[in-house]
C-alpha positions as CSV (number, residue, x, y, z in Angstrom):
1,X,48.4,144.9,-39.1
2,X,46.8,143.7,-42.6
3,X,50.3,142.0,-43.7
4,X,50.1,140.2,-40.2
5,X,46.3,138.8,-41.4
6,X,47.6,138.5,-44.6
7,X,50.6,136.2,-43.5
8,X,48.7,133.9,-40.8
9,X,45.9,133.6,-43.9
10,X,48.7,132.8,-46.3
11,X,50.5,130.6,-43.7
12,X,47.3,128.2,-43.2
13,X,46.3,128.1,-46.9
14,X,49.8,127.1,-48.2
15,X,50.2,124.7,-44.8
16,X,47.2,122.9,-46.5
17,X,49.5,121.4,-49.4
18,X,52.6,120.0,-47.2
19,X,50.4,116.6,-46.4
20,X,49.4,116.0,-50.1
21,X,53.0,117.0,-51.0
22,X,54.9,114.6,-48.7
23,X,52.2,111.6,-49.2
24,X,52.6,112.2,-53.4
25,X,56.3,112.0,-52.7
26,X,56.4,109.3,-50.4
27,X,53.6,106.9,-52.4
28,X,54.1,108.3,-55.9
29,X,50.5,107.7,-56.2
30,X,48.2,110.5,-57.9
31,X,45.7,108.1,-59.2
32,X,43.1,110.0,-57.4
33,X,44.2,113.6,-58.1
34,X,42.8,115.5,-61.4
35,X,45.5,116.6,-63.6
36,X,43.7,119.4,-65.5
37,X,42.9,120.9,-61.8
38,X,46.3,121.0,-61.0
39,X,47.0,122.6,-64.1
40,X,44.7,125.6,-64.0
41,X,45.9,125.5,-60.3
42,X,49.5,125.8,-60.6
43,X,48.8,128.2,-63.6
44,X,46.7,129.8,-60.8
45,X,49.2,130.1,-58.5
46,X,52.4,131.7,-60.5
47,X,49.5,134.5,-61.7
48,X,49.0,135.1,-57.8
49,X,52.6,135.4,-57.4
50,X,53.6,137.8,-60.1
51,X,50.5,140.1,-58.7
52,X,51.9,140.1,-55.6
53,X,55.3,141.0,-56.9
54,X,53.7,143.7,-58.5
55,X,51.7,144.9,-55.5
56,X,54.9,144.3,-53.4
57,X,52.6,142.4,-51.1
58,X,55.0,140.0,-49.2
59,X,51.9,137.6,-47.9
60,X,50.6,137.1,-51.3
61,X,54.7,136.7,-52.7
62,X,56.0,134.5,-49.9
63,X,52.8,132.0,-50.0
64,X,52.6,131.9,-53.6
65,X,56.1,131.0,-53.9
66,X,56.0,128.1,-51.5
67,X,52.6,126.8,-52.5
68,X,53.5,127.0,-56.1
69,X,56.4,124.6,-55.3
70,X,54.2,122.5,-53.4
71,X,51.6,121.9,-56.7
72,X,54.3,121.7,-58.9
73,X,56.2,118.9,-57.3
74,X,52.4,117.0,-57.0
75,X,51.7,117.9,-60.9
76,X,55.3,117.0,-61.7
77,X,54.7,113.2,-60.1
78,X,51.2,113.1,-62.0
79,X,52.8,114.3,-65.2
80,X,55.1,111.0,-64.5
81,X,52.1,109.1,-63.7
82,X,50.5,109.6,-67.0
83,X,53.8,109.1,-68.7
84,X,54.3,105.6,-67.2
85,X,51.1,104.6,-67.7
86,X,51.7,105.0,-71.2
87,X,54.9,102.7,-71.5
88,X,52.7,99.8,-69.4
């Protein structure tokens, strides 16, 4: 019964990031995003997951995993944001 909590928790959390995701993708805009905060984030994020790896807590693994791709793909396009705004 707590993995179930666990999972519908973790399920609406990382459901958050799929619309920021998809709209950083689609506009490659980020111009209003904070890069340090999606730093410590993503940093954030991979900690979560290796403590759930070492709890062998599937909610805490599973959402991790997927919301760590999530803010990487977003910091990755705002990494690229900043390098392009460099070359202009």
């Amino acid at each position: 019964m707590i993995d179930i909590f666990g999972f519908i928790a973790a399920s609406i959390t990382t459901a958050a990031f799929i619309p920021q995701a998809f709209k950083t993708i689609k506009t490659k805009d980020t111009s209003g995003i904070s890069l340090s905060m999606y730093v410590m984030f993503t940093i954030g994020i991979i900690l979560w997951f290796f403590y759930g790896i070492l709890l062998e807590a599937w909610p805490i693994i599973i959402s991790n995993a997927i919301t760590g791709m999530l803010a990487a793909t977003i910091l990755f396009y705002k990494l690229g944001e900043k390098k392009r705004a460099k070359v202009n």
